[in-house]
C-alpha positions as CSV (number, residue, x, y, z in Angstrom):
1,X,26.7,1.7,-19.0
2,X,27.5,5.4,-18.5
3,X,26.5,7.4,-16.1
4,X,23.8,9.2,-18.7
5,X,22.5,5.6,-19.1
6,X,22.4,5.1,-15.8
7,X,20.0,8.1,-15.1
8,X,17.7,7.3,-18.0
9,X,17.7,3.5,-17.2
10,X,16.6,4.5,-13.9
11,X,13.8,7.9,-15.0
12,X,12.5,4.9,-17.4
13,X,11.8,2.2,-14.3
14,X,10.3,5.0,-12.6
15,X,8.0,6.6,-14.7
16,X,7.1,2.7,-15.4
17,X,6.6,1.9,-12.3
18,X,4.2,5.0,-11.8
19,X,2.1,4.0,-14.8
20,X,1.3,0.5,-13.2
21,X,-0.2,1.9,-10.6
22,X,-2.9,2.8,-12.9
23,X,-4.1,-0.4,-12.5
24,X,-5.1,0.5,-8.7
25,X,-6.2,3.4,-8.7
26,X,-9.1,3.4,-10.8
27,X,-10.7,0.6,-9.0
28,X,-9.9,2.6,-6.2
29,X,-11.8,5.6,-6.6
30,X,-14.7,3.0,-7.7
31,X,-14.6,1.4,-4.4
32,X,-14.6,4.1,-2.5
33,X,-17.1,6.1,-4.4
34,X,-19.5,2.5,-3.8
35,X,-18.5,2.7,-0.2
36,X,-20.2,6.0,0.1
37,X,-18.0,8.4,0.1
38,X,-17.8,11.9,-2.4
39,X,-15.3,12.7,-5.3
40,X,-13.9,15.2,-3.3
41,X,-13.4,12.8,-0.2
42,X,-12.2,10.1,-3.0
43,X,-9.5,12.8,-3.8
44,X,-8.6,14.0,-0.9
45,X,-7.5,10.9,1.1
46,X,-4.8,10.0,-2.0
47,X,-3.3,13.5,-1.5
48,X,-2.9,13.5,2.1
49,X,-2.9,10.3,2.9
50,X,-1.4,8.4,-0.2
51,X,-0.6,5.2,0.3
52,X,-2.8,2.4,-1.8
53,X,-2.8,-0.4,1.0
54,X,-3.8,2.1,4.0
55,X,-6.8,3.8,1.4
56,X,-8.1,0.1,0.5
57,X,-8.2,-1.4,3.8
58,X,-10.0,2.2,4.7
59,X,-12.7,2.2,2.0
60,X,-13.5,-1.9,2.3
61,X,-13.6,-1.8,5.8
62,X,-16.5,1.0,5.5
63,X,-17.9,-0.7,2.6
64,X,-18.7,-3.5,4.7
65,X,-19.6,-2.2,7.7
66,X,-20.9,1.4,7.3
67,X,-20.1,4.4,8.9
68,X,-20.1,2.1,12.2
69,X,-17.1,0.8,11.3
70,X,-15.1,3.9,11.0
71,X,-12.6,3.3,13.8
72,X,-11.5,0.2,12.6
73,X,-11.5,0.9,9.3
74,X,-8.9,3.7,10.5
75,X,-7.0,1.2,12.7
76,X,-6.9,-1.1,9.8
77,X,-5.1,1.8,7.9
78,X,-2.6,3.0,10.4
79,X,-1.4,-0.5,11.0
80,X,-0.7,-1.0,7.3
81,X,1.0,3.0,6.7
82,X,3.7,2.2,10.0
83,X,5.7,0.1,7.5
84,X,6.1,3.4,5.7
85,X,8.3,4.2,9.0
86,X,10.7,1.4,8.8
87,X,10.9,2.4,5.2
88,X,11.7,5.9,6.4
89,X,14.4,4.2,8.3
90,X,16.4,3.1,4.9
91,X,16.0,5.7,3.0
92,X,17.2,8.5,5.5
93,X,20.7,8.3,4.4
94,X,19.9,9.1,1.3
95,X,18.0,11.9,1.3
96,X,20.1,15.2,1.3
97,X,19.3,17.2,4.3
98,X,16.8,19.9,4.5
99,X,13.2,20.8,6.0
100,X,11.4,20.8,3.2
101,X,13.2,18.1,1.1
102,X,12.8,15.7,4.3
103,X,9.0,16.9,4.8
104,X,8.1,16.2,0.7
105,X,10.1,13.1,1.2
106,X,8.6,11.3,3.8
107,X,5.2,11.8,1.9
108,X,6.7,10.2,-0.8
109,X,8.4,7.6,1.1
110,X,5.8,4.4,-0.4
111,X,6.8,0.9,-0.9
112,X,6.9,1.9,-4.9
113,X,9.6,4.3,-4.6
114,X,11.1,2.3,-1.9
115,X,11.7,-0.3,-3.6
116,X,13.3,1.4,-6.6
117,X,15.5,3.1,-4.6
118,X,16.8,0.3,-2.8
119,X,17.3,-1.6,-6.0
120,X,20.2,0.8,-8.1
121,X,24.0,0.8,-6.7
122,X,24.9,3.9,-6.1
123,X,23.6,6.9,-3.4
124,X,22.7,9.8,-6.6
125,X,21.0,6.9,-8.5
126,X,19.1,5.5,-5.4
127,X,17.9,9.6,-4.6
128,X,16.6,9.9,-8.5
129,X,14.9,6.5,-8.6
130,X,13.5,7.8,-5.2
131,X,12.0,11.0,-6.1
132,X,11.4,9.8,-9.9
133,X,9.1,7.7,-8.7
134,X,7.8,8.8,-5.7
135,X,6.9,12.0,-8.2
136,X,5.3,9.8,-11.2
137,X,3.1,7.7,-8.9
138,X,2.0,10.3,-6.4
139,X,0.7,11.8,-10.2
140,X,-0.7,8.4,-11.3
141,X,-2.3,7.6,-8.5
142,X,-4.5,11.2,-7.9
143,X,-5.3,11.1,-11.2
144,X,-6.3,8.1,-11.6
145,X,-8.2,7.7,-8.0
146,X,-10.5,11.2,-9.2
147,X,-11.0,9.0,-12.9
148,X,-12.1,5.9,-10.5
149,X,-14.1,8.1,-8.3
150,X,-16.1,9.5,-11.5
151,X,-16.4,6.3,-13.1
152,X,-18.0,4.6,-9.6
153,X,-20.2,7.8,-9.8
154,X,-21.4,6.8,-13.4
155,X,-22.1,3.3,-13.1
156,X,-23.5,3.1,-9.6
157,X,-22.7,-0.7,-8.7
158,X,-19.3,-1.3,-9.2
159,X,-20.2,-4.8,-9.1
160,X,-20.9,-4.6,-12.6
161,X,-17.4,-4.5,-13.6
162,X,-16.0,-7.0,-11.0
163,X,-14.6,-3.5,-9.3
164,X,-15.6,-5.2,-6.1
165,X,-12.6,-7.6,-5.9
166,X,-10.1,-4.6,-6.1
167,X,-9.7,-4.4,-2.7
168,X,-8.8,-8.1,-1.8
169,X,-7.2,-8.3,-5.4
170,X,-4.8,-5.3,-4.3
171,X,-3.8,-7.0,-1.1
172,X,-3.0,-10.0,-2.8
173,X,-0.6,-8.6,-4.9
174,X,0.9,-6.7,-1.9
175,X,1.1,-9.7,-0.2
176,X,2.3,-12.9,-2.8
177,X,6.1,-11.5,-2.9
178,X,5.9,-11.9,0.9
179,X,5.3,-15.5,1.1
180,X,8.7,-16.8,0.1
181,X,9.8,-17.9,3.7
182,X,8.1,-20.7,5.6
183,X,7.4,-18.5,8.6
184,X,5.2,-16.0,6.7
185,X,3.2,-18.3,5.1
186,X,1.9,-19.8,8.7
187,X,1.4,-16.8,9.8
188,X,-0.6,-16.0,6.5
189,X,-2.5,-19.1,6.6
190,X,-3.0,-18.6,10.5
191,X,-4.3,-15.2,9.8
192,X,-6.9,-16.0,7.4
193,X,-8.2,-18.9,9.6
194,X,-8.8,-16.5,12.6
195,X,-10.5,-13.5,10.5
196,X,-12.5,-16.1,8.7
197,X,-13.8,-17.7,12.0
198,X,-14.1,-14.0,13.6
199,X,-15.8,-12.3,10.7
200,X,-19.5,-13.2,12.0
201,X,-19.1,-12.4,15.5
202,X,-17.5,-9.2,15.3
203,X,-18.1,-5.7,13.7
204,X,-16.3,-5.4,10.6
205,X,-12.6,-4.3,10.6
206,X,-12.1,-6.0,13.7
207,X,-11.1,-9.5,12.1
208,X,-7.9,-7.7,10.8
209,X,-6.8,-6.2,13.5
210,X,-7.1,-9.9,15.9
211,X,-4.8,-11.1,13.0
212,X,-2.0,-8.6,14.0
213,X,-1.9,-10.7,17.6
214,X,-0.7,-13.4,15.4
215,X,1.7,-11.9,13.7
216,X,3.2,-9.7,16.9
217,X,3.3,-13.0,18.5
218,X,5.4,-14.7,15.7
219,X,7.5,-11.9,15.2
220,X,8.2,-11.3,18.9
221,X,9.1,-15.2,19.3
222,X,10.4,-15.9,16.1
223,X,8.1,-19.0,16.0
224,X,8.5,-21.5,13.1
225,X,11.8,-20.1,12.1
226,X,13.7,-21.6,9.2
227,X,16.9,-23.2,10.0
228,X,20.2,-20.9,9.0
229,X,22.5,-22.2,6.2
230,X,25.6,-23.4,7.5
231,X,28.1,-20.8,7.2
């Protein structure tokens, strides 16, 4: 394929990718709206803080706990944005230097675009499938959060459209490409065990974050590890 191809090939994954998340961001803005919090509020955490898993874990949390729960709910959400960091991390090298272009970029720095980035062969079609579709779902997913937010508005109990299960539902599929190794599904399985158990005798949020001991602890030790292939 020629270079031309390339480009398209990689605008068309993009702008794909960016449409999916459609399908998250609507049930979003109904959540959060059902949560308790305004259209405006709805809105204004996707453009400043913009990343799906961080905003779900922030409007559930709150959902089931009230106001109340408001500093776990904002624990819960700055554990899950740091892997946005490590993220950073990779895709420093190819991003061109400058203030601005770094500043827009680390905004846009998402597993979405991440991954698209990471995926192509070479460092000009890694940078367009970056921006491409760091671009189309920072779009998408505003959009689409302010149609959620009005529709949660409209019907009142988002219950009545299974908008509920979004939340858990969207965390699943974050989570289900993760589970290939051994080690993360204990650690998965471990997890749910302990914020099951914990979930009536503590304030809401705070099952999640005893579940990041587990996973500090496995990580730290390398507990369970899967024997290397011989090399």
């Amino acid at each position: 394929m020629n270079a031309d191809g390339d480009r398209a090939r990689v605008r068309g994954t993009a702008l794909l990718v960016g449409l999916t998340v459609a399908t998250y961001g609507i049930p979003y803005g109904a959540v959060a709206v059902a949560a308790g919090l305004d259209v405006w509020q709805v809105c204004f955490l996707s453009l400043v803080m913009f990343t799906g898993g961080s905003q779900f874990a922030l409007v559930g949390i709150i959902a089931a706990g009230g106001t109340a729960a408001g500093g776990p709910a904002i624990a819960n959400a700055a554990l899950l944005g740091v892997r946005n960091m490590f993220y950073g991390v990779t895709l420093a090298p190819i991003i061109r230097p400058g203030k601005w272009r770094r500043l827009a970029a680390a905004h846009l720095t998402i597993d979405e675009s991440t991954a698209v980035a990471t995926a192509q062969a070479t460092v000009p079609l890694k940078r367009l499938g970056f921006w491409v579709t760091g671009a189309a779902v920072f779009v998408v997913w505003n959009v689409t959060s302010l149609l959620g937010a009005l529709l949660g508005q409209a019907i009142g109990d988002v219950r009545a459209l299974g908008l509920d299960a979004a939340a858990p539902a969207a965390f699943l599929g974050l989570l289900w490409p993760q589970l290939k190794r051994r080690q993360a599904r204990i650690v998965a399985i471990a997890s749910a065990l302990v914020a099951v158990a914990a979930t009536p005798l503590v304030p809401a949020g705070l099952p999640v974050l005893l579940t990041v001991v587990i996973a500090v602890l496995v990580g730290t030790t390398n507990a369970f590890r899967e024997s290397r292939p011989a090399q």
